[in-house]
C-alpha positions in Angstrom: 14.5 -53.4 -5.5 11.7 -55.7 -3.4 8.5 -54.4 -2.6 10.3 -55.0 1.2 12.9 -53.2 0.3 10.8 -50.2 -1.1 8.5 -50.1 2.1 11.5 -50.2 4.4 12.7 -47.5 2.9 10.2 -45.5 2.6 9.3 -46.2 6.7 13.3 -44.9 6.9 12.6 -41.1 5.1 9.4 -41.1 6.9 11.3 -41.6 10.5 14.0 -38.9 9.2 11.2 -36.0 8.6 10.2 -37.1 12.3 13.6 -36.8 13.7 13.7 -33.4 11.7 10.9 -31.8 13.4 11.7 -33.2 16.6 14.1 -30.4 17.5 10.9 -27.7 16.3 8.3 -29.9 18.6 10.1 -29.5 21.5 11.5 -25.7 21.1 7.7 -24.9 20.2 6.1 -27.5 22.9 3.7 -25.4 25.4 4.0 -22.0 23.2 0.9 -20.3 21.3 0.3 -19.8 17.6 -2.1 -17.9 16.2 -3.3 -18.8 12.3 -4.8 -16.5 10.4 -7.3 -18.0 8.0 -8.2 -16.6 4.7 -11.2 -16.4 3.2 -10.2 -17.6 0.0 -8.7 -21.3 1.7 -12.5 -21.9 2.7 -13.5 -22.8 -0.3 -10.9 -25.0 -1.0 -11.9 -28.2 0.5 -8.7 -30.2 0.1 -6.3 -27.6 0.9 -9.0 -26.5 4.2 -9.1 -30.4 5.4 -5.1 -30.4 5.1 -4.9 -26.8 7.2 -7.4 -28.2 9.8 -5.4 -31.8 10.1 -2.4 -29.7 10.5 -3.2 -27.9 13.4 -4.8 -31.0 15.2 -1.0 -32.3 14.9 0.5 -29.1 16.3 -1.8 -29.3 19.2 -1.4 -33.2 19.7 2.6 -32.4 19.7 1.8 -30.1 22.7 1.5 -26.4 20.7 -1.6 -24.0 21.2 -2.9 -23.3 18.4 -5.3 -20.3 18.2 -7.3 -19.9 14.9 -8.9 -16.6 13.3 -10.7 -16.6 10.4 -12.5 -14.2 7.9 -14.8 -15.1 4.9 -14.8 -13.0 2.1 -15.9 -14.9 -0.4 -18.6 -16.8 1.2 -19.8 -13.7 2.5 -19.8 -12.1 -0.8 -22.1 -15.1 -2.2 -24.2 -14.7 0.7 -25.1 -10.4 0.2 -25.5 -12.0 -3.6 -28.2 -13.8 -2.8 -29.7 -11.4 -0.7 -30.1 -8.4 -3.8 -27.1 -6.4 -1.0 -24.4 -5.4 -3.4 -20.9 -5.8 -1.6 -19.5 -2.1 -1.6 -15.6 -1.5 -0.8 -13.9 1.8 0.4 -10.2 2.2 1.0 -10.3 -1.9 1.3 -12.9 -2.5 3.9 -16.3 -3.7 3.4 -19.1 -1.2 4.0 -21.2 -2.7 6.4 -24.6 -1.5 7.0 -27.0 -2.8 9.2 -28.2 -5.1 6.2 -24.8 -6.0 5.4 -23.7 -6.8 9.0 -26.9 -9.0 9.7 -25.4 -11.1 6.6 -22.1 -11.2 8.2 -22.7 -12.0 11.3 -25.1 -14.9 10.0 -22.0 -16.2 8.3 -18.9 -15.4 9.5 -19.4 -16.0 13.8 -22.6 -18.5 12.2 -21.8 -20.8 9.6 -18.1 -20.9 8.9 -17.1 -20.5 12.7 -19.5 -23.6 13.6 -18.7 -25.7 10.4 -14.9 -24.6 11.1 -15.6 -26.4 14.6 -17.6 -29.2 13.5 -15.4 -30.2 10.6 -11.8 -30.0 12.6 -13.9 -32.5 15.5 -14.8 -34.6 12.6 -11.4 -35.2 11.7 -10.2 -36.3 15.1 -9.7 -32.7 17.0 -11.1 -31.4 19.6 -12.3 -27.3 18.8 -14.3 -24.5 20.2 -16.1 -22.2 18.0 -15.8 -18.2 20.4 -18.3 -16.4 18.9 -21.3 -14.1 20.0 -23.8 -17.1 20.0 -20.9 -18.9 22.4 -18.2 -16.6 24.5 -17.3 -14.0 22.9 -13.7 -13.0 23.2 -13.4 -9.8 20.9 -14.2 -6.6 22.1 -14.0 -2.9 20.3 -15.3 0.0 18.8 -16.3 1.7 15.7 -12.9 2.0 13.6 -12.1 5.7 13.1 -11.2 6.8 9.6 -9.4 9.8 8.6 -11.3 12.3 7.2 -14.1 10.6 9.1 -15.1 8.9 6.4 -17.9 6.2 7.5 -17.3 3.0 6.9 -20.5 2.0 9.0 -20.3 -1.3 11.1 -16.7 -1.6 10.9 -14.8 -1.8 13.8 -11.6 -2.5 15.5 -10.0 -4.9 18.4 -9.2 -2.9 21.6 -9.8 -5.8 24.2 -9.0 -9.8 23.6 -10.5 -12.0 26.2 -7.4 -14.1 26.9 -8.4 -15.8 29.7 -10.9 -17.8 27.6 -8.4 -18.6 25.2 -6.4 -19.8 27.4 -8.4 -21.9 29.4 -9.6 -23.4 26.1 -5.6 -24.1 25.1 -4.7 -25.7 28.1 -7.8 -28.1 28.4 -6.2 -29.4 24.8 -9.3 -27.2 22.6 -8.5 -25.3 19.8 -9.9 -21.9 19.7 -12.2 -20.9 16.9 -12.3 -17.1 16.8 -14.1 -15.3 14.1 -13.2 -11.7 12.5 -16.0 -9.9 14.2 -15.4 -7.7 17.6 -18.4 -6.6 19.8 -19.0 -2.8 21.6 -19.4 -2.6 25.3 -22.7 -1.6 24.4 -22.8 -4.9 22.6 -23.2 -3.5 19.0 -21.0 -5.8 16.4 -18.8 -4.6 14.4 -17.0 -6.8 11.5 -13.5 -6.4 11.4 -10.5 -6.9 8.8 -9.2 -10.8 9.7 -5.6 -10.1 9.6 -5.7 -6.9 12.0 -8.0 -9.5 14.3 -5.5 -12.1 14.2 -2.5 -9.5 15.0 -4.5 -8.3 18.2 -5.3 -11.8 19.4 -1.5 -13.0 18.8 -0.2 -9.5 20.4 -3.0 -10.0 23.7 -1.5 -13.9 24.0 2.1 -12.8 23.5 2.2 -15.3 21.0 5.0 -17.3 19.8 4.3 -17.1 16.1 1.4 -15.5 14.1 0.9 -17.7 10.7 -1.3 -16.0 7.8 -2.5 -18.2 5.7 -3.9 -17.2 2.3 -3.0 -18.0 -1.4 0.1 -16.2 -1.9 3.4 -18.1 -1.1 5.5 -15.3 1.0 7.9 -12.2 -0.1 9.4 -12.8 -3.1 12.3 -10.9 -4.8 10.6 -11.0 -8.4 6.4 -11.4 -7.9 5.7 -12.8 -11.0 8.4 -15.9 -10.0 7.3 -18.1 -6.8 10.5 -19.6 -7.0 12.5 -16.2 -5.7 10.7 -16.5 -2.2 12.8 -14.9 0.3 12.3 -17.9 3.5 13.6 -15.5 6.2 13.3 -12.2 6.7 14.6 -9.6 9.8 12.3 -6.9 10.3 15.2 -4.4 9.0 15.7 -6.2 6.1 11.6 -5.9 5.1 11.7 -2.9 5.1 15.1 -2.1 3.5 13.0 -4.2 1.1 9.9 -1.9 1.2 12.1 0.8 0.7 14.2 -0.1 -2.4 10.8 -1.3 -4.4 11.1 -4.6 -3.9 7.9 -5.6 -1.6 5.3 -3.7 -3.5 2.0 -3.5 -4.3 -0.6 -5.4 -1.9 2.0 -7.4 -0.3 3.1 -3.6 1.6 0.4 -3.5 4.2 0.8 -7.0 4.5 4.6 -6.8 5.6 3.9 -3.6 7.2 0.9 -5.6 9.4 3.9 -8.4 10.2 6.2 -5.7 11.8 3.8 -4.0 13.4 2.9 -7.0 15.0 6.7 -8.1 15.9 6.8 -4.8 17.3 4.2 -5.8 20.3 5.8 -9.0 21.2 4.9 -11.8 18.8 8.2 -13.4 18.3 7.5 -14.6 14.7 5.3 -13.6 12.2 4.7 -16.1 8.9 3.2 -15.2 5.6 2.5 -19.0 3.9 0.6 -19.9 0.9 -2.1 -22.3 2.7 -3.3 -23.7 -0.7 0.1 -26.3 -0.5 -0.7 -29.9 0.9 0.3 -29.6 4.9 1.8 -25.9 4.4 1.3 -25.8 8.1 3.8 -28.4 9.2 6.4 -28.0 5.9 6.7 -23.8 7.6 7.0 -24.6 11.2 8.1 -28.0 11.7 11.4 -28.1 8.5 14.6 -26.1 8.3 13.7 -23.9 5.6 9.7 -24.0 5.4 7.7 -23.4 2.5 6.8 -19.5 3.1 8.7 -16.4 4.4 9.3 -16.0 8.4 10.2 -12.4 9.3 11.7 -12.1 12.9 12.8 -9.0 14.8 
C-alpha cells in the first residue's frame, strides 16, 4: 500500500466516525449537559487537556455544556501545607473555618480560574461562576442525622439558572465550582457530585456525565472488561439488590437515579482518564462508560 493510499484511507475512517456522530450531534444540538469533574482528573494533565478539548467540541457542535468541578486532592495538598490535617466523617470533609478558608482559596480560586483560563487557552470560550464572579449556588448548612456537625458543609437548595443560561446561549461554558453560599452569605463546601445533580436537575438537563477514574457498572469489579454500557433505572437497582453494584459504586448509582428521578433524561458514569472519553460516551453507539436511563 502507497503512502496515498494509506492517507486516503485513513481521511475515509476518519469521515465514517463523523458520519457516526452525526445522528448524536443533531439529536443532542441545543440540549444541556452537565459534567461532573473529579478531583482526581485535575491532576492528570493529559487526560484534563483531552476533557477540556472535548467539551469545546460539544459546544462548537451546538450542545451546552455546564461543568462542575470538585478538588480533593489539590485541596488536600493545600491543608498539608497549611499544618490543617484533612479530617473525614461519614465521607465529607470536616470543614472548619480554617479548613473552608483553604477551600475556598482553591476550589472557587485556583482550580475554577485555571479551569477557565486553560479551556480559553485551547480555543474555548469559558466562564469561571464563582463567589469572586456570580455566584450561582445557593444553600444551607447540610443537616446530619443525629445532628452530628460536620461544620461548613452545606447543601444546594437554589441554582441560579438564569446565569447559566445566559452564559450557554452566548456560546460560554459555565465553570461552576462545588461550593454553595447562605443567604446570609456564609459558604459552605459541598460534595461535587450532589452539586452537579442539583445544577443538572435546576437546568432540566439532557444528560449529567460524571467523570472520575472509574470506567462505569461493571458485572465483576475487579474486570473492566464486564462494563454493563446501558443501564434502565430498574435494572440498577435489581442490580443493587442482587449484590452486584456494591461497595462505593452504591451511592454512586443510587445518586444517578435519584437524579433521573427529577428530570435529567440521562445520567453517565465514564472513566475520564481515557483519551476523549467525552466524545467516545456521547457521540458513538455503544460509548466507553455505562448510561442508565429511566
Amino acid at each position: 500500500m502507497s503512502a496515498d493510499d494509506f492517507n486516503v484511507d485513513e481521511a475515509i475512517a476518519k469521515a465514517n466516525t463523523l458520519i457516526e456522530a452525526m445522528g448524536w450531534i443533531r439529536s443532542f444540538r441545543g440540549k444541556t449537559t452537565v459534567i461532573k469533574l473529579g478531583g482526581s482528573l485535575l491532576d492528570d494533565e493529559s487526560a484534563l487537556m483531552h476533557i477540556l478539548l472535548d467539551v469545546i467540541f460539544m459546544e462548537s457542535v451546538g450542545m451546552k455544556p455546564v461543568v462542575v468541578h470538585g478538588g480533593g486532592k489539590a485541596i488536600n495538598r493545600a491543608l498539608a501545607e497549611s499544618g490543617i490535617e484533612p479530617n473525614f466523617i461519614r465521607g465529607r470533609r470536616y470543614t472548619d473555618q480554617a479548613t473552608l478558608e483553604v477551600v475556598s482559596r482553591v476550589l472557587a480560586g485556583e482550580l475554577n480560574v485555571g479551569l477557565t483560563e486553560e479551556m480559553e487557552r485551547l480555543g474555548g470560550r469559558a466562564m469561571n461562576l464563582s463567589f469572586d464572579t456570580t455566584n450561582v449556588l445557593f444553600g444551607e448548612k447540610l443537616p446530619t442525622e443525629d445532628d452530628v456537625d460536620l461544620g461548613f458543609v452545606g447543601h444546594v437548595t437554589r441554582v441560579d439558572r438564569s446565569v447559566i443560561e445566559g452564559l450557554s446561549y452566548t456560546d460560554q461554558v459555565p465553570i461552576i465550582p462545588s461550593m454553595c453560599m447562605g443567604e446570609d452569605g456564609q459558604r459552605y463546601n459541598v460534595n461535587a457530585d450532589t452539586a452537579a445533580m442539583a445544577v443538572a436537575q435546576s437546568l432540566g438537563a439532557e444528560k449529567l456525565v460524571f467523570l472520575s477514574d472509574v470506567n462505569g457498572v461493571r458485572t465483576d469489579k475487579d474486570d473492566p472488561s464486564t462494563i454493563i454500557h446501558t443501564l434502565s433505572a430498574a435494572e440498577a437497582r435489581q442490580l443493587i439488590e442482587d449484590g452486584v453494584i456494591a461497595g462505593g459504586m452504591i451511592p454512586k448509582v443510587e445518586a444517578c437515579l435519584e437524579t433521573l428521578g427529577r428530570g435529567v433524561r440521562k445520567v453517565h458514569i465514564v472513566d475520564g482518564s481515557i483519551r476523549h472519553s467525552l466524545l467516545l460516551e456521547i457521540f458513538t453507539t455503544n460509548g466507553v462508560g455505562t448510561e442508565i436511563h429511566q
